[in-house]
C-alpha atoms as one frame of an Amber mdcrd trajectory, in Angstrom:
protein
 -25.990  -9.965   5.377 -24.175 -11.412   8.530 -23.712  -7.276  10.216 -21.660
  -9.555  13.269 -19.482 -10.732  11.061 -18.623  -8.052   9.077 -18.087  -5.419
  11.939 -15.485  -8.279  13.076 -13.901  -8.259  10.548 -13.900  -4.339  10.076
 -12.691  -4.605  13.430  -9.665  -7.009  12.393  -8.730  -4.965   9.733  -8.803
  -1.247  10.971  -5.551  -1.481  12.510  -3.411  -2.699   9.474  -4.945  -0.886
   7.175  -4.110   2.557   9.193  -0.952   1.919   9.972  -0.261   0.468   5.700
  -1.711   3.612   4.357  -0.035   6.094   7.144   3.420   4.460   7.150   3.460
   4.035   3.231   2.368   7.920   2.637   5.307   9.017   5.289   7.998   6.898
   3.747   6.803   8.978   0.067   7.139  12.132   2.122  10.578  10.801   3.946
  12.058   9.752   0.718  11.419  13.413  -1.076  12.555  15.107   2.016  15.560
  13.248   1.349  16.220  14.106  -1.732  15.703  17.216  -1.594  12.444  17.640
  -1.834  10.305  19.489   1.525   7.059  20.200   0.040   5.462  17.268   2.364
   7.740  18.267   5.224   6.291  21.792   5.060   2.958  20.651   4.824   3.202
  18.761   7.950   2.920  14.816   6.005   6.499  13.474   6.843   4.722  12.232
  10.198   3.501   9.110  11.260   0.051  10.537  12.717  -2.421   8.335  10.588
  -4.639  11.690  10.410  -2.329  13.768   8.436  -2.385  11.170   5.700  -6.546
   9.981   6.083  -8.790  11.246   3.377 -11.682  11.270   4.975 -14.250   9.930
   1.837 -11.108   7.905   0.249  -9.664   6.371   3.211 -13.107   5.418   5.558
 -16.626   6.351   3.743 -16.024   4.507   0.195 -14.156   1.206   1.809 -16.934
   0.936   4.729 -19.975   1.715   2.214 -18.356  -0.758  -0.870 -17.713  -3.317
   2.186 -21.047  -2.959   3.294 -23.140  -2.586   0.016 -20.677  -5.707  -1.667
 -20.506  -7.767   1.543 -16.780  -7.863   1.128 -16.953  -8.644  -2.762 -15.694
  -5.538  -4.042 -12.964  -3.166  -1.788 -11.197   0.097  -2.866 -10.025   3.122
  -1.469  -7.073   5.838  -0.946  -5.366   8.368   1.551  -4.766  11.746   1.151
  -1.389  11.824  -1.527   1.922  13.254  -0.447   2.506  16.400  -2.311   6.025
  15.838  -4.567   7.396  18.488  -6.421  10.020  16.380  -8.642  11.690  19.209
 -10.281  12.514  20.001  -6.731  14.562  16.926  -6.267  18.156  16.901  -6.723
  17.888  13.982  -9.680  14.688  14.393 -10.783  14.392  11.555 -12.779  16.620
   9.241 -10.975  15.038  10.454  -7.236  11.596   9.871  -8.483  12.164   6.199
  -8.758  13.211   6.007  -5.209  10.703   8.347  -4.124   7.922   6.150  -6.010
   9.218   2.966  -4.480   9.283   3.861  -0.678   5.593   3.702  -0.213   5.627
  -0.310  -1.596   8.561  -0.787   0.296   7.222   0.300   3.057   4.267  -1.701
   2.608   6.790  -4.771   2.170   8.452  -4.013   5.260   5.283  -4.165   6.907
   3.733  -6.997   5.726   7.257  -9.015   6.958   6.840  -7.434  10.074   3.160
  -8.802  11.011   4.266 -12.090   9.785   7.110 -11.824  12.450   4.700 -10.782
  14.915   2.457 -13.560  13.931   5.129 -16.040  14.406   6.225 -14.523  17.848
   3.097 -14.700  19.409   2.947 -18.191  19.098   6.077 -18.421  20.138   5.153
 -16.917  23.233   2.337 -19.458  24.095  -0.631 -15.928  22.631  -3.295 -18.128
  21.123  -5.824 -15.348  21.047  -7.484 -16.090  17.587  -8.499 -12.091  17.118
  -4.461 -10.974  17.487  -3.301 -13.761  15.354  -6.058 -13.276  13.124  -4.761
  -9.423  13.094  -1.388 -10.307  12.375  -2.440 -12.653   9.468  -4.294  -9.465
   8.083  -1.790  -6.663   8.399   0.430  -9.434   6.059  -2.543  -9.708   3.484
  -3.147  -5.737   4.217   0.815  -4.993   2.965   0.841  -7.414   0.433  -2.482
  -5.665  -1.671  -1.120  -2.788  -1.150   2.189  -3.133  -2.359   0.559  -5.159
  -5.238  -1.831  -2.227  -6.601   0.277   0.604  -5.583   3.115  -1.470  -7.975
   0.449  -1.230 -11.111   2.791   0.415 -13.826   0.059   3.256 -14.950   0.399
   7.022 -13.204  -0.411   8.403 -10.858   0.190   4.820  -9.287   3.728   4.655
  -7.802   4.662   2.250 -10.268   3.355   4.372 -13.161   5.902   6.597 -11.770
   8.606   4.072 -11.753   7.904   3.477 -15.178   8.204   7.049 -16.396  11.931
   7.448 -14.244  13.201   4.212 -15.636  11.863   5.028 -19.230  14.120   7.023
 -21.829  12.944  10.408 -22.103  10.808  10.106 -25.154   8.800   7.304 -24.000
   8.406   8.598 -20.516   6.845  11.511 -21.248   4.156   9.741 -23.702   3.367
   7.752 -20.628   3.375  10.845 -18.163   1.031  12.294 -20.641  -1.838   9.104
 -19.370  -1.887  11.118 -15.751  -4.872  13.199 -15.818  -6.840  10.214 -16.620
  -5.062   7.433 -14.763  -7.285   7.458 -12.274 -10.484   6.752 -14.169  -8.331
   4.369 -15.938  -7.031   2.318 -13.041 -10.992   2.171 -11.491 -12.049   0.997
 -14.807  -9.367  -1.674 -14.764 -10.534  -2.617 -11.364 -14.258  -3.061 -11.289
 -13.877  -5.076 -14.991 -11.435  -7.023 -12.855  -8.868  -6.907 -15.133  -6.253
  -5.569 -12.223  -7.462  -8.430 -10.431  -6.216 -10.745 -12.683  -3.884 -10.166
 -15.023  -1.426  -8.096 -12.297  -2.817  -8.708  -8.518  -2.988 -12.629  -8.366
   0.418 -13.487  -9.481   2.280 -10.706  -8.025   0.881 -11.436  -4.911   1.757
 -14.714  -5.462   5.143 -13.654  -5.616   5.034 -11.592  -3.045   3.016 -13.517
  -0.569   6.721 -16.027  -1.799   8.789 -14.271  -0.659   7.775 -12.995   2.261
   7.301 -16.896   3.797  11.154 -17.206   2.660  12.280 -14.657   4.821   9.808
 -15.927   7.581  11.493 -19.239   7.459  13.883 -18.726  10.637  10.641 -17.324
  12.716   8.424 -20.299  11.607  11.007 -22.230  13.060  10.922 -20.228  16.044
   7.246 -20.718  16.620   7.147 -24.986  16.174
């Protein structure tokens, strides 16, 4: 085990993946907030302070010790999740979609953003491989996140998409999976099946259209 090269590469990654998981837990607790929902505002987790959102096992001991004990093979981990009180929200089934989506969006946002950064810096004449390399990260960083969070299986946002775009009926039989989604969705993940029958190609798709709308900055940077 190279212990150089993986404390690099900690070190590369440390900054994207607070401000992915702090900025796409705020935007959850923005969106409720918005629609009428201030559980997370009274709690003090529609803020951008990465430790109001960290978990301290989910967020840094389980990534560090899989990272270390997998040499990079195997990843996973969470932050602490907003607190949403749907029946709070003005169109509960309606506002849950939105409130559901903000955290991916948010992720999408940022992932755009690095690549913009990316782009800028060379623009600028910045060859400094660990800032570029950064910048290359934060877009990989946003674009796994959006992926998994995107999974259609509670208590994953888009298991929560799912049950506000469902009729009724059928969105309560898939509420009903919650209590065990989590179990569910690790499962899913360490048989790889996440991996790759729903990560790869929407990342893929993703990664897509994210170098479209870099296009102009690319441009920029030749």
């Amino acid at each position: 085990m190279d212990i150089a090269n993986i404390i690099q590469t900690v070190s590369l990654y440390a900054l994207p993946v607070l401000f992915a998981i702090t900025v796409h837990e705020a935007a959850h607790g923005y969106a409720a907030r918005h629609f009428g929902d201030n559980t997370a505002a009274m709690l003090g987790r529609v803020t951008l302070n990465p430790m109001r959102h960290i978990d301290p096992v989910g967020t840094i001991l389980m990534p560090l010790v899989l990272y270390f004990a997998t040499s990079g093979a195997f990843l996973f981990g969470y932050a602490k999740p907003v607190p949403v009180r749907f029946g709070n929200l003005r169109h509960p089934k309606r506002d849950m979609v939105w409130v559901a989506l903000a955290g991916p969006g948010a992720n999408l946002v940022m992932g755009l953003l690095w690549g913009i950064a990316f782009y800028f810096s060379h623009a600028a004449g910045i060859t400094e491989p660990f800032l570029l390399k950064m910048c290359q990260g934060g877009v990989l960083v946003n674009i796994v996140m959006f992926a998994f969070n995107m999974f259609p299986l509670p208590p994953l946002d888009g298991g929560r998409i799912l049950v506000g775009l469902l009729p009724y009926r059928q969105a309560e039989l898939v509420s009903r999976i919650e209590p065990w989604g989590f179990f569910i969705v690790m499962a899913l993940v360490i048989t790889n099946v996440i991996s790759t029958l729903w990560m790869r190609p929407v990342m893929a798709l993703i990664s897509g259209f994210i170098n479209i709308l870099l296009t102009p900055f690319v441009a920029l940077a030749s």
